[in-house]
C-alpha positions, -999 to +999 in steps of 0.1 A: -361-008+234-352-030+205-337-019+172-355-020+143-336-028+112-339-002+085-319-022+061-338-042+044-328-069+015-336-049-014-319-017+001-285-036+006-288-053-028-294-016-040-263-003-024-241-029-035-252-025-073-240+007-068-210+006-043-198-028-048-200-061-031-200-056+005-203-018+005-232+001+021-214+033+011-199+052-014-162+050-027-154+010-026-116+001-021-104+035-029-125+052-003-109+026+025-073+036+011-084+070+015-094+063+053-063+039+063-038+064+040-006+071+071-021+046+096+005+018+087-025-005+090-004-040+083-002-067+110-027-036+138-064-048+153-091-028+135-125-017+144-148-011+120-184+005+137-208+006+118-193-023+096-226-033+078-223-062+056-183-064+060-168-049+020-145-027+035-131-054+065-124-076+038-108-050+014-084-042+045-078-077+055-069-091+020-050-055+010-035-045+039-032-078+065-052-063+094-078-080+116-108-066+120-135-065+144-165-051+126-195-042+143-232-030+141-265-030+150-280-048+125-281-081+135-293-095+095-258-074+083-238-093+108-250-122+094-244-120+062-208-102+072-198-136+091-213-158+060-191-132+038-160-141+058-161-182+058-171-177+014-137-152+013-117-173+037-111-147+058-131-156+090-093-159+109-094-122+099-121-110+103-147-112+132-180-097+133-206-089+162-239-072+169-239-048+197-268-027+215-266+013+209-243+025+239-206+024+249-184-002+229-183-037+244-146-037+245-117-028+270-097+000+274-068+004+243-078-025+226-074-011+187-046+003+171-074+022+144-112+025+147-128+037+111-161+044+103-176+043+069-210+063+075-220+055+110-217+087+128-240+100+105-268+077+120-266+080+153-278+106+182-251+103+204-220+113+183-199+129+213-202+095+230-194+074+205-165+091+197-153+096+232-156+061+233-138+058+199-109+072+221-114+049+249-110+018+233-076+028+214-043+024+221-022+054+225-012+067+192-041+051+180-059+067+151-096+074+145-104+079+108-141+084+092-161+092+060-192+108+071-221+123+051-227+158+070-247+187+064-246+227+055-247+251+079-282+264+070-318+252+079-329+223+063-350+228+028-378+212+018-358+192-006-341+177+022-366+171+043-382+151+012-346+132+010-347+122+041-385+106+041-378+088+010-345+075+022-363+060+053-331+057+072-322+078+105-298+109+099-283+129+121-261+153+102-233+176+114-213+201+098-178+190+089-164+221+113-185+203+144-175+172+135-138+180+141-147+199+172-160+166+188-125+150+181-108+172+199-136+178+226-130+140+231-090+146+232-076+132+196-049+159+181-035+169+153-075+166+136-082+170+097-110+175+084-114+173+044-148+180+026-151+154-001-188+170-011-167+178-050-164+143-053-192+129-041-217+158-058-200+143-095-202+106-089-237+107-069-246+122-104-233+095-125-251+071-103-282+084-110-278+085-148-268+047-145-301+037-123-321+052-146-306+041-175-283+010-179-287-003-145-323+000-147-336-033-161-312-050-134-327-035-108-363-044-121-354-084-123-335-079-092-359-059-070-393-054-083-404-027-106-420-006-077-387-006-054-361-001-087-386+031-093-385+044-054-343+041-057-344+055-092-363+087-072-342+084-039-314+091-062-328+118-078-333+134-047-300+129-034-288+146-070-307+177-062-295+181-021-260+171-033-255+198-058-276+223-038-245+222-014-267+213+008-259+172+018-220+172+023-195+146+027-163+147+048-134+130+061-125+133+096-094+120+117-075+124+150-047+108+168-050+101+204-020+110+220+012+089+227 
């Protein structure tokens, strides 16, 4: 079945207003320090799934000399990821591909650190793609992600009316089954940190600068009916956020030595 792209122009030009250039998701540079913190990342082969448009490859290439293979299945984000990489100079670095939903197109232990910035949170097969996370690292290889997750209870009506106006595919998890599918797939010594504080305080501060300072940007920049559909996505996201009821989390394991 093909993949249809939900990402379309004005939704990545949205994001990056927000997040930064090259960022589909939250946190910028300091949210990929947060992911690579203890992984002595310098001189190791990355993979980044999920890699979108390629901010945080570049961020670890150019801070911390990696090389990264980024992947996703957005073929129009791979694009602009490998366009990205010649305008940085940093295509020697970095290398990005499109793959088809399914196991990774890469051989056994091949990565000293796969990271994910969001990705598990959009896919149906999470246990797979983690127990193939496992696969393709090296032993002692880490697996570090930032994933939005949910609460434990049923869904409300105001998530339910997040999730139509977001228009992207979600398939939450609770932070707690999250770190269970690390260790079902074998990783140890798994942490799992809820970063729903920080998250619930900026996602606010977002929406007042939409609506306010970064509005007539996003008018010139998008149209006046897709600034006012983000303007009300994030108000949304507000109310689920500090309902409790969308999460965020950090998740790692090691795969044993």
């Amino acid at each position: 079945m093909t993949h249809e792209n939900e990402y379309h122009d004005n939704m990545v030009t949205m994001l990056e207003l927000i997040w930064g250039d090259g960022y589909m998701a939250p946190g910028g540079a300091g949210n990929v320090a947060k992911l690579l913190a203890g992984t002595e990342p310098a001189g190791k082969r990355l993979l980044d799934v999920g890699c979108g448009i390629g901010g945080p490859a570049f961020e670890i290439a150019g801070s911390y000399g990696a090389e990264v293979v980024g992947i996703d299945i957005e073929a129009p984000l791979i694009e602009r990821a490998n366009a990205a990489a010649t305008r940085h100079g940093l295509q020697d670095q970095c290398r990005f591909q499109t793959v088809e939903a399914g196991p990774l197109p890469f051989a056994d232990q091949s990565f000293d650190i796969v990271l994910t910035s969001g990705a598990m949170t959009q896919t149906s097969g999470t246990q797979e793609l983690i127990n193939d996370c496992y696969r393709v690292l090296v032993p002692g290889g880490h697996l570090t992600c930032y994933e939005w997750m949910r609460s434990e209870r049923a869904y409300s009506n105001d998530m339910l009316y997040w999730f139509e106006i977001e228009g992207l595919t979600y398939v939450l998890e609770t932070l707690d089954k999250f770190a269970e599918r690390f260790r079902a797939a074998g990783f140890i010594d798994v942490t799992a940190t809820d970063a729903s504080g920080w998250y619930c305080a900026e996602v606010r501060r977002e929406y007042e600068l939409i609506k306010g300072d970064l509005y007539s940007r996003m008018v010139q920049l998008l149209g006046k009916p897709d600034a006012d559909h983000f303007v009300e996505n994030w108000r949304a996201m507000v109310i689920v956020c500090e309902a409790g009821e969308m999460r965020q989390g950090y998740c790692r394991g090691i795969k044993p030595a």
